[in-house]
PDB file of N, CA, C, O and CB in Angstrom:
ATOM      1  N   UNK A   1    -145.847-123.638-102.264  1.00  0.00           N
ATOM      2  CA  UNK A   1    -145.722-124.333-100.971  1.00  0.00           C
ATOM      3  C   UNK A   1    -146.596-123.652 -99.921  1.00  0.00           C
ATOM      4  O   UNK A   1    -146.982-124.293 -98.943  1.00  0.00           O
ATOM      5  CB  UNK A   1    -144.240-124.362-100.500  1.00  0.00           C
ATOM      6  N   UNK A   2    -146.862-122.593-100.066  1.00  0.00           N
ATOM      7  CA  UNK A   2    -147.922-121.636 -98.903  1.00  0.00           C
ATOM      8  C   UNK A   2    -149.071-121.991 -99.029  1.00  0.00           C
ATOM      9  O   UNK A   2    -149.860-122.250 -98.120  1.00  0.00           O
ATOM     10  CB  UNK A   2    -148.073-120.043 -99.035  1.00  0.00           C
ATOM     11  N   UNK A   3    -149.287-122.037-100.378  1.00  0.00           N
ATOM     12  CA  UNK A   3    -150.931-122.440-100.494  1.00  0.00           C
ATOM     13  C   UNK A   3    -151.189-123.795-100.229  1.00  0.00           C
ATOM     14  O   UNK A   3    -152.379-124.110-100.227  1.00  0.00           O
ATOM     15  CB  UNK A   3    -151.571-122.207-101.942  1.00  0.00           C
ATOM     16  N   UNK A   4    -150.440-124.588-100.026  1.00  0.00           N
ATOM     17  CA  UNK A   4    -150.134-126.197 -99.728  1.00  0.00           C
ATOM     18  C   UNK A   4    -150.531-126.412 -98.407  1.00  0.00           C
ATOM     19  O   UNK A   4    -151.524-127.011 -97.993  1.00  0.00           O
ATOM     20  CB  UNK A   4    -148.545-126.690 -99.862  1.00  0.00           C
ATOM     21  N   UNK A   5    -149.591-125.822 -97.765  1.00  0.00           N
ATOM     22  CA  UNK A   5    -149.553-125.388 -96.069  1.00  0.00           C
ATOM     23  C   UNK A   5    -150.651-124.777 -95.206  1.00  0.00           C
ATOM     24  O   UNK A   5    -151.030-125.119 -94.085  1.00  0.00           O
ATOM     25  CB  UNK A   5    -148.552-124.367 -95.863  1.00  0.00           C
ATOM     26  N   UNK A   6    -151.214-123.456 -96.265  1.00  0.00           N
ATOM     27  CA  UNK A   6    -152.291-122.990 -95.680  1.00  0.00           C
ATOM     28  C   UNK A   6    -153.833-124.157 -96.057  1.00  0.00           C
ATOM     29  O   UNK A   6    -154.935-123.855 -95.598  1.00  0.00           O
ATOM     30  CB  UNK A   6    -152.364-121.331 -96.295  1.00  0.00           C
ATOM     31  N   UNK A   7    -153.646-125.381 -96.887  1.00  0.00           N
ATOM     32  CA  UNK A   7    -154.947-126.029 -97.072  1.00  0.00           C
ATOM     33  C   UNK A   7    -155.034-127.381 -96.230  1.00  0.00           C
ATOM     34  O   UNK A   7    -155.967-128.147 -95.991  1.00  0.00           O
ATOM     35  CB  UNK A   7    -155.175-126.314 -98.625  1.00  0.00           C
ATOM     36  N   UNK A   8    -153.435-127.361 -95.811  1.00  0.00           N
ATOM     37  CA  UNK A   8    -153.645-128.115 -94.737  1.00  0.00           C
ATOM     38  C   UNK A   8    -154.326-127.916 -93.631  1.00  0.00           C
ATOM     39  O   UNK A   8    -155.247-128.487 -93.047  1.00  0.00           O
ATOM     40  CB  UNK A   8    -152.786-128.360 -94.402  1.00  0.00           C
ATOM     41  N   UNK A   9    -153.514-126.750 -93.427  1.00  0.00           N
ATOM     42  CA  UNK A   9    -154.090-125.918 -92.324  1.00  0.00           C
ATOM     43  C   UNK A   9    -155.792-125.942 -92.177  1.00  0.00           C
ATOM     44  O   UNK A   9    -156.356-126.504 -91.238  1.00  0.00           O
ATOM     45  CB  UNK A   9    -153.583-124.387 -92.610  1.00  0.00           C
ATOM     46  N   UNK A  10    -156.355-125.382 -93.041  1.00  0.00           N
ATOM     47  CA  UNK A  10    -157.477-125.442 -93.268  1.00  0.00           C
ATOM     48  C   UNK A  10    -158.064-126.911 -92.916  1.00  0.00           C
ATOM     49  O   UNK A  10    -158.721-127.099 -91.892  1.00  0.00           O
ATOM     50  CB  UNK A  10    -157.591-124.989 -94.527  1.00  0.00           C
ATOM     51  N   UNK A  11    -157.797-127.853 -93.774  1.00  0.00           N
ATOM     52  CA  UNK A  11    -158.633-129.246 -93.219  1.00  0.00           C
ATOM     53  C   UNK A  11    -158.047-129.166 -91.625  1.00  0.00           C
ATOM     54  O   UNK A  11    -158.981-128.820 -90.903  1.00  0.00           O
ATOM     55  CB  UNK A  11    -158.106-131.045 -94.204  1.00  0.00           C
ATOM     56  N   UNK A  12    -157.143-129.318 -91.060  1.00  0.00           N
ATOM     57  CA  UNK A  12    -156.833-129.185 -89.624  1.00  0.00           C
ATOM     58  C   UNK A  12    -158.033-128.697 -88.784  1.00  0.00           C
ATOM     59  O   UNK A  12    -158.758-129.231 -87.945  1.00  0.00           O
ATOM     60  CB  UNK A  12    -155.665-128.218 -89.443  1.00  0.00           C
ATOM     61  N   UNK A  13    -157.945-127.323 -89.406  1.00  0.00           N
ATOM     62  CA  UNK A  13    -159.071-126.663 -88.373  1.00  0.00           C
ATOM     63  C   UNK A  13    -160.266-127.524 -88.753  1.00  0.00           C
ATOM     64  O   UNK A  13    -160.942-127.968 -87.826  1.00  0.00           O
ATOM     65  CB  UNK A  13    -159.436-124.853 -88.605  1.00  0.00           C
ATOM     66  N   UNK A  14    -160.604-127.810 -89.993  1.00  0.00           N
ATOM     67  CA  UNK A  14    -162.126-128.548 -89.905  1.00  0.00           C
ATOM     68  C   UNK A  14    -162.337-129.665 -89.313  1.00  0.00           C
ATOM     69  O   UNK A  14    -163.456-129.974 -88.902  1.00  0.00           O
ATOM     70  CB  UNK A  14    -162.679-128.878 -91.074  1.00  0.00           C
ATOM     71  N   UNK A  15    -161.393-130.347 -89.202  1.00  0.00           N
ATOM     72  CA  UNK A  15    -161.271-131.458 -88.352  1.00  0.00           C
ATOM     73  C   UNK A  15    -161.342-131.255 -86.763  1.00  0.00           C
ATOM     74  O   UNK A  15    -161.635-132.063 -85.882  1.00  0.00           O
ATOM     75  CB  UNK A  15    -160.034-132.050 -88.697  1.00  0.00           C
ATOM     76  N   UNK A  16    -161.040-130.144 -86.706  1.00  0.00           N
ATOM     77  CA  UNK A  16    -160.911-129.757 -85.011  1.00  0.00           C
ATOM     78  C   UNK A  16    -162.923-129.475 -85.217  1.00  0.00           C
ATOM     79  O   UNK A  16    -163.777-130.131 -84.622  1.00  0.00           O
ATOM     80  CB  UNK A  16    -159.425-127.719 -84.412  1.00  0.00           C
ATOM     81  N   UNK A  17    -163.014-129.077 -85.565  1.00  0.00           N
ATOM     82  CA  UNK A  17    -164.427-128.237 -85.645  1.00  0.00           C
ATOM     83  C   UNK A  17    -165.097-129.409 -85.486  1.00  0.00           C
ATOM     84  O   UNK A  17    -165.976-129.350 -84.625  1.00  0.00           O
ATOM     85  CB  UNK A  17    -164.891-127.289 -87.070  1.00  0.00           C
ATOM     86  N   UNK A  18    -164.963-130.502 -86.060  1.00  0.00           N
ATOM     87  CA  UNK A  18    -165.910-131.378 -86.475  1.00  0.00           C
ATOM     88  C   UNK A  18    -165.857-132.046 -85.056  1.00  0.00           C
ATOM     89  O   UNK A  18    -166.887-132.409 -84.488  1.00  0.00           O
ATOM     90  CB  UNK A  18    -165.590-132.285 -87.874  1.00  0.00           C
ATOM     91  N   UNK A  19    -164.767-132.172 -84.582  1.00  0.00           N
ATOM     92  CA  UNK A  19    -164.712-133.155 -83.256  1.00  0.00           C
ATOM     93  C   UNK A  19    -164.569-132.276 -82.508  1.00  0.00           C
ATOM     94  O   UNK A  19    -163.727-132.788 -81.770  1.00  0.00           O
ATOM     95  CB  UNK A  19    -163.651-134.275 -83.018  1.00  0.00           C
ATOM     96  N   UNK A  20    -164.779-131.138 -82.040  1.00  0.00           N
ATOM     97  CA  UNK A  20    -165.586-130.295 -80.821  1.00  0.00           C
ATOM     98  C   UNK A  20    -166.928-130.642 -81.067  1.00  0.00           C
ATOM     99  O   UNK A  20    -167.661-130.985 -80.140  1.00  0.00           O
ATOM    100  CB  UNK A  20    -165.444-128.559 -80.818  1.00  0.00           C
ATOM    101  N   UNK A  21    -167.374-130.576 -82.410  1.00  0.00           N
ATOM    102  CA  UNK A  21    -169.084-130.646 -82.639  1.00  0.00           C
ATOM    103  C   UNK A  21    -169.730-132.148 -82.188  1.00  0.00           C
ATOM    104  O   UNK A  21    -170.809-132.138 -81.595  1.00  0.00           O
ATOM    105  CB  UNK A  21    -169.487-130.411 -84.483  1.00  0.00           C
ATOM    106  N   UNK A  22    -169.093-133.375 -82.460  1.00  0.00           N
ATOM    107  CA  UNK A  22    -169.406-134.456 -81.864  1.00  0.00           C
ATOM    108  C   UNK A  22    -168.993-134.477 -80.509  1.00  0.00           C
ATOM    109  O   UNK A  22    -169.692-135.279 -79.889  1.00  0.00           O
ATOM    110  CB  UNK A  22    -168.960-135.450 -82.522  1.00  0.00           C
ATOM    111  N   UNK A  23    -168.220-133.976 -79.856  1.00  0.00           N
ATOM    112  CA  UNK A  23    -167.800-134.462 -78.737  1.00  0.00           C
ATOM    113  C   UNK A  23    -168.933-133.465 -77.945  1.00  0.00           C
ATOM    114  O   UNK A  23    -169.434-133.944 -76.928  1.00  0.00           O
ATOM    115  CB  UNK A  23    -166.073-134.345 -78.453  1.00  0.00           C
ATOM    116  N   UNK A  24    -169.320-132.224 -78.324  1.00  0.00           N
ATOM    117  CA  UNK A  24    -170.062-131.864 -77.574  1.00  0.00           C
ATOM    118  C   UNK A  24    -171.740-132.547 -77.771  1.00  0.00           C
ATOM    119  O   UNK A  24    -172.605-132.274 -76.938  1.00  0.00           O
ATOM    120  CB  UNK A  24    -169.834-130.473 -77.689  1.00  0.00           C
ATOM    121  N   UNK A  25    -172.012-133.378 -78.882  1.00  0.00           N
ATOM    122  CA  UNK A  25    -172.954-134.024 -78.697  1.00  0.00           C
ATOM    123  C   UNK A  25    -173.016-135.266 -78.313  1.00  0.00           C
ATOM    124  O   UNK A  25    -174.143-135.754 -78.235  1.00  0.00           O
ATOM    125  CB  UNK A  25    -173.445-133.924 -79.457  1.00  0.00           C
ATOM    126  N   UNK A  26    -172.063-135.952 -78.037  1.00  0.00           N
ATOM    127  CA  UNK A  26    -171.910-137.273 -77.077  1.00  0.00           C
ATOM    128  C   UNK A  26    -171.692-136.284 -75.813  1.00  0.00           C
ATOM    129  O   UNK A  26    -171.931-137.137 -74.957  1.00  0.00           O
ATOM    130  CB  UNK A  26    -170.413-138.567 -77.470  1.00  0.00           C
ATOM    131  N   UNK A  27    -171.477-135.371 -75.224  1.00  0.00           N
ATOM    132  CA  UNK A  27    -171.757-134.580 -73.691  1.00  0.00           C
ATOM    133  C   UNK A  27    -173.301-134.891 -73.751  1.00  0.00           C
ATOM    134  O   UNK A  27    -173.769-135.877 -73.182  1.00  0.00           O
ATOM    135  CB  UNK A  27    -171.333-132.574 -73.548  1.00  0.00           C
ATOM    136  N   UNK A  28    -174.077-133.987 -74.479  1.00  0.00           N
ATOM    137  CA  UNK A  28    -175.334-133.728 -74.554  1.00  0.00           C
ATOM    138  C   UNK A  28    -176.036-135.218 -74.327  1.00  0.00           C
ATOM    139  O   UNK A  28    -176.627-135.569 -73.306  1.00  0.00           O
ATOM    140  CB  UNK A  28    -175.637-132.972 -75.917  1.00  0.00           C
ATOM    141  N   UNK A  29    -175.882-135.801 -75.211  1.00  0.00           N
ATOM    142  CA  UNK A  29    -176.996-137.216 -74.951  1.00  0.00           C
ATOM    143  C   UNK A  29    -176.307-138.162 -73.751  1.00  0.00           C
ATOM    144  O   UNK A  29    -176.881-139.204 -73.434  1.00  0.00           O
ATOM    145  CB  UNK A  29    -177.154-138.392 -76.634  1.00  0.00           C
ATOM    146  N   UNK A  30    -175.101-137.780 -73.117  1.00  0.00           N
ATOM    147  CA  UNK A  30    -174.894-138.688 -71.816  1.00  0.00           C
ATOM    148  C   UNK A  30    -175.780-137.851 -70.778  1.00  0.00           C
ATOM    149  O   UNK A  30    -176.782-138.256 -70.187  1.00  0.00           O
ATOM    150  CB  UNK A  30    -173.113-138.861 -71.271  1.00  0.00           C
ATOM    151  N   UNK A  31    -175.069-136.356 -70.677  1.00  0.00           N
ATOM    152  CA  UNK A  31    -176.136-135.841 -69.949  1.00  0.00           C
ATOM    153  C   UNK A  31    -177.583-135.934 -69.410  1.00  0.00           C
ATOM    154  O   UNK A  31    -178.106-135.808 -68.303  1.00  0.00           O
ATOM    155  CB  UNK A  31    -176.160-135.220 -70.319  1.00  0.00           C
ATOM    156  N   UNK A  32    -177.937-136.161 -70.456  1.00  0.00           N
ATOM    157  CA  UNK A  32    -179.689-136.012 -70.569  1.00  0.00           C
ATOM    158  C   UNK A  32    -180.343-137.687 -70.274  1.00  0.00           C
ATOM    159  O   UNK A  32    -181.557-137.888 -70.294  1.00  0.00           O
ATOM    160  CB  UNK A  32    -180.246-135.366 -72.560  1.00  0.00           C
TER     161      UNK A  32
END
């Protein structure tokens, strides 16, 4: 069950990662 929990965990964070990374490039091209 830990290792279950911790791979959730894991996609979680990549998902966060991924949508800081787009959101800071929809900033960038409104910006500009």
């Amino acid at each position: 069950m830990h290792l279950h929990s911790d791979l959730v965990c894991i996609r979680l964070g990549l998902r966060v990662k991924e949508a800081v990374k787009i959101e800071r490039e929809v900033n960038d091209s409104f910006s500009h």
